[in-house]
N, C-alpha and C positions, 0 to 999 in steps of 0.2 A: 314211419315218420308222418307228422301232421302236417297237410300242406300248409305251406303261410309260417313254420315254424323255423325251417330251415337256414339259417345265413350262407349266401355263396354270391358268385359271381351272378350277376341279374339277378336276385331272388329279391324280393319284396317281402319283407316280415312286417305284416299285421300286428301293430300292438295289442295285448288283449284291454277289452275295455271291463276296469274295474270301476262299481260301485263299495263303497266302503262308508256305511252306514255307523253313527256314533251316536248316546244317546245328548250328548252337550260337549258343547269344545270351551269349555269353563280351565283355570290352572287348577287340573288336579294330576296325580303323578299318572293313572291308565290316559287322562286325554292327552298328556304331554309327549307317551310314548308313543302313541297313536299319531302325532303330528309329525313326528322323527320319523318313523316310518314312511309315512307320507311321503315328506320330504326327501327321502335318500330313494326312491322308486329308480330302477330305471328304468327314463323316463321311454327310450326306444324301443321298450319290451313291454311296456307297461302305459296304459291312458288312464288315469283315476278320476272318478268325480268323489267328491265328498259331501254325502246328504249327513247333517246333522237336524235332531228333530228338536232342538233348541233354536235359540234366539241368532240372528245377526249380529247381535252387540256383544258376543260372547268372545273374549279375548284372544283365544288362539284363532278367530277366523283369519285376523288380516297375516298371522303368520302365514296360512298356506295359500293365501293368496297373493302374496309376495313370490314365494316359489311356485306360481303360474298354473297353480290346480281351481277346480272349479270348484266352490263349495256351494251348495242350497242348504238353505234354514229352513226348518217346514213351520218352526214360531210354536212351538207347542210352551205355554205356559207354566202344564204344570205336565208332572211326569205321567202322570196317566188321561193325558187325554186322549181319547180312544179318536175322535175325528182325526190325527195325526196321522193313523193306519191307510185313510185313503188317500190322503196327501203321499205319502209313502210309495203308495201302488203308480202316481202319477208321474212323480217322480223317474219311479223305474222304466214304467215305460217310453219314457222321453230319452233316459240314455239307454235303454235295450242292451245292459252288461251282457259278458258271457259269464260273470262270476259276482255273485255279492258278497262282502264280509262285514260283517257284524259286530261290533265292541261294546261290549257291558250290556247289564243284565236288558235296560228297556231298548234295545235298538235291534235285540236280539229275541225281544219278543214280537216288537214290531216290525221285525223285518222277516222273520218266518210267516207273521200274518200276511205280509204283504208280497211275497216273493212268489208263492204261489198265483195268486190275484194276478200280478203282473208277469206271469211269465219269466220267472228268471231262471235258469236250469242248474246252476250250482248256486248252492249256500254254505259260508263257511262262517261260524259262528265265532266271537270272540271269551272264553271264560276270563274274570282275570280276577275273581276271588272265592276263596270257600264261602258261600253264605249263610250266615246262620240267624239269617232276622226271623225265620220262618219257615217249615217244610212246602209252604203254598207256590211260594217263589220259585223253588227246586220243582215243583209241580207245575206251576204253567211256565217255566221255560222248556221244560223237557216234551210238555205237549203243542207248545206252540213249533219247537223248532225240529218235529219229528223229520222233516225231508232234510236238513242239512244231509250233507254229505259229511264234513268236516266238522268238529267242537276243537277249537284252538284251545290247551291249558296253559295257563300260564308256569303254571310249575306241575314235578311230580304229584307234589300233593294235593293241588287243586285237580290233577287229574285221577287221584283217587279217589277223593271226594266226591265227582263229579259221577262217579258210577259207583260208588257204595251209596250215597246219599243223593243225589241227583237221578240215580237209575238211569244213565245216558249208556247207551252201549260203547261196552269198549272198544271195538272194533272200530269204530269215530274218533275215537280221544286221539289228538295229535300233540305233544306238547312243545311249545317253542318260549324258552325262556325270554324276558324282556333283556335288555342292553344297554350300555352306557357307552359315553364318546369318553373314552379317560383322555384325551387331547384336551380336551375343552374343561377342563378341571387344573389345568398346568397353569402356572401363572399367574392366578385369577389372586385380585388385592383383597383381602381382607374386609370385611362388612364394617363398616363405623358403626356402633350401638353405643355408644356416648350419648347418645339425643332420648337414648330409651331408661339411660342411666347404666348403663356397665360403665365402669371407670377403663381409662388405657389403661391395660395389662392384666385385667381381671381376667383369671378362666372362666370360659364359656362351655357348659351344654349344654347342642344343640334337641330342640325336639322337633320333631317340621308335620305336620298332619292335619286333618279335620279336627274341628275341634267337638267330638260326636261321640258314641259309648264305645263304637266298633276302634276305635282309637286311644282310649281312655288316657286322656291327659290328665284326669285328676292323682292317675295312679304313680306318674312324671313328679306332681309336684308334692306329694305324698312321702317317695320314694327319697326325693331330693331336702323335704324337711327333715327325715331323721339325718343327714348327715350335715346340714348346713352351719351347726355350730363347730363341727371337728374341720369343715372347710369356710373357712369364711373367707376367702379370696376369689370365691367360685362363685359364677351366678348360674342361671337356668331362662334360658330362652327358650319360649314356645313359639313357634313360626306357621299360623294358619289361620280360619276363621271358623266358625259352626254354632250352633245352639247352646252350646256348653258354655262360652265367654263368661256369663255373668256366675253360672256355677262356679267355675274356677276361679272367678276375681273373687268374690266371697269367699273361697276356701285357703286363697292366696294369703288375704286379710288375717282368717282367722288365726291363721300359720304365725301369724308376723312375720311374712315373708316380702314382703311390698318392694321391699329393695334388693330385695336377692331371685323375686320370678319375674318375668317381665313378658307380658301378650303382643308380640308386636303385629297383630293381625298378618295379612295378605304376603307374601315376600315371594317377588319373581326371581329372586338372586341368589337362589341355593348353594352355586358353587360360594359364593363373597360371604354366604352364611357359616357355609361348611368352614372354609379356610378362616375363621373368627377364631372357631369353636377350637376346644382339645377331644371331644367325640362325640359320636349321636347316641340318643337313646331311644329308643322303639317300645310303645307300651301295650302297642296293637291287642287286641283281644282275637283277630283273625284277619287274614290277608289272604296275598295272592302268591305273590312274589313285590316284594317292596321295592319301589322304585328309590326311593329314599337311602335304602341302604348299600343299594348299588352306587347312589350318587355316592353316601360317606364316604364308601371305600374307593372311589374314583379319587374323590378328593385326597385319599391318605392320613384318615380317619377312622379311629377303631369303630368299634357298634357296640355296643351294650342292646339286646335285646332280649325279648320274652320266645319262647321257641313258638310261633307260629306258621303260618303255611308259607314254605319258599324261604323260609331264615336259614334255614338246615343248607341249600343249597348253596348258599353264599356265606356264610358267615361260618368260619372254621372255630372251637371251640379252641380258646389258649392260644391258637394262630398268629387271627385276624381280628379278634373281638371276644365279648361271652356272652354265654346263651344261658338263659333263665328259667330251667323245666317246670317252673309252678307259676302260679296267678298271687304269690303272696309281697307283698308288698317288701318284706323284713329280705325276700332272694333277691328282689330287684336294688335294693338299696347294697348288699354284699356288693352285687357285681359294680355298681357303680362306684361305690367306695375304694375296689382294686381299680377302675380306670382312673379316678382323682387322685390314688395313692401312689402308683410307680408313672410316672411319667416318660420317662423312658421307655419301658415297655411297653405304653399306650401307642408312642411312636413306632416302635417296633412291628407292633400289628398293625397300624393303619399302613407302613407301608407296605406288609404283607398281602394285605385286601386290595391295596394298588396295584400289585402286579398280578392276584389272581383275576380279579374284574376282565383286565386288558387280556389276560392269556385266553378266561372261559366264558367269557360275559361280552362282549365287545357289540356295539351298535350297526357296525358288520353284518354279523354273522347272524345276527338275530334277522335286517332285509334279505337276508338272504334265504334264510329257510321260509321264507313268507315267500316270496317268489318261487321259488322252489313249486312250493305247499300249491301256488296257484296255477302253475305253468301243467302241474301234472293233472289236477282236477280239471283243469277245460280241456286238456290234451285229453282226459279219460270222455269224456263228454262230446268229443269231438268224432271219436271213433267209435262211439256207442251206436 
């Protein structure tokens, strides 16, 4: 037994003091899981600071600041400013963790640089997508982050990925799927999009993502124009921001779809989105584990997706939703076509995925194998 670890009568338990380094606390679904986490810590076992190497004014800060954790901005600009690295080292050494953890690709390259530099004697890194922008990325994360101890996957498949294509030993790979609160899904009223132009009572699909390749929303509204004269009660919401906006509004146009796809940029109100909608649809080109589709089926929402990385583990084929094994436009619009066509069975499967979510997915279980994860790696570090 580790001294300091034990609870009894007189015993003084030490929290262990986490660092938990992210590369921006912007709304996107890995920062949102990443502040849930945070947030549900226990706080007796556990002291967290949270260095992010983005900006102050980045929206999730004043959440975890509200729940009484320390956060530092290091202010990096842009994503690869390498001055950030020492900002990082300084950082560390001002709280002196016994443990660092890492989320997404740059805080995980920056923070293997920096963890050595500052003395930090565990690192545990955060995976939380297959990536395929490039083999370089898979190459300097795998050299920057050779001392982890730990590589968090987010899914099976990301943890396949991550040592067939990433070359990370697998003897590291730990995988802890992400989570959902399905409490906080109950009840929630319904999204007004009458200001975006859905009439009362028009079905709605929902799409919710970046709006970037690795997402491909154009393939959403693509998908949604071959069926939109056999459904003309239906509209299609897209729910995000990115580079792609003006692509898609030109291709919306050329659709004559103007009144039936609608951009409504930024939307913090996922659940109020979901419960609008009659189901999501996923057009991803490659993921992690989709936060997105765990909210759907929170909410009681079938999925229509493409099979990418982490679908397979949530999303039951005929169940809870359908799964899409090709990139072709003419399979994503079938599947869609059977969620707009039986209603009923749409209903069926979202609340199918509602009660799998809550049984295997829960926002629980997910803090808890993180602590777990953490308690054993300083306990190992401790007796070494």
């Amino acid at each position: 037994m580790v001294d300091g670890w034990c609870e009894g009568a007189g015993v003084t338990v030490t929290p262990i003091r986490l660092a938990c380094c992210i590369t921006e606390l912007q709304v996107g679904g890995a920062e949102r899981m990443f502040v849930e986490l945070m947030c549900r810590l226990d706080r007796s076992r556990f002291d967290p600071t949270v260095i992010s190497l983005g900006c102050g004014s980045d929206p999730l800060v004043e959440r975890l600041q509200s729940a009484g954790i320390e956060v530092r901005c290091l202010g990096a600009r842009r994503r690869w400013e390498v001055s950030v690295v020492g900002r990082l080292v300084a950082e560390l050494k001002r709280v002196s963790p016994d443990l660092l953890q890492t989320w997404l690709f740059h805080a995980n390259v920056a923070g293997g640089l920096a963890s050595r530099r500052a003395g930090v004697g565990r690192l545990v890194t955060g995976i939380r997508v297959a990536e395929r922008r490039g083999r370089w990325r898979l190459w300097l994360e795998r050299i920057c982050t050779r001392r982890a101890c730990r590589h968090v996957c987010v899914s099976r498949e990301v943890a396949e990925f991550s040592a067939a294509r990433g070359v990370l030993n697998r003897s590291k790979l730990e995988v802890i799927p992400n989570g959902v609160d399905v409490a906080s899904f109950a009840d929630v009223q319904p999204m007004d999009l009458t200001g975006h132009g859905v009439p009362v009572g028009a079905r709605v699909v929902a799409w919710i993502g970046r709006l970037d390749h690795q997402k491909d929303p154009l393939a959403a509204v693509e998908a949604f124009g071959r069926l939109s004269s056999k459904f003309d009660d239906c509209h299609l919401v897209l729910a995000g921001e990115g580079r792609m906006r003006v692509e898609i509004e030109a291709r919306v146009l050329g659709l004559c779809l103007s009144n039936r796809v609608h951009l409504l940029g930024r939307v913090t109100e996922i659940g109020a989105l979901l419960s609008r909608s009659c189901g999501l649809l996923l057009t991803s080109r490659w993921e992690g584990m989709p936060n997105v589709v765990l909210e759907a089926m929170a909410a009681s929402r079938p999925v229509v997706s493409r099979l990418v990385e982490g679908v397979s583990d949530l999303v039951v084929e005929g169940v809870t939703g359908w799964l899409v094994r090709d990139d072709t436009i003419v399979s994503l619009s079938v599947a869609l076509e059977e969620l707009l066509g039986d209603v009923v069975g749409g209903e069926a499967k979202g609340a199918s995925g509602q009660e799998r979510v809550g049984r295997e997915f829960s926002i629980e279980a997910m803090v808890a194998r993180y602590e777990a994860l953490w308690e054993r790696e300083v306990g190992a570090a401790r007796v070494e």
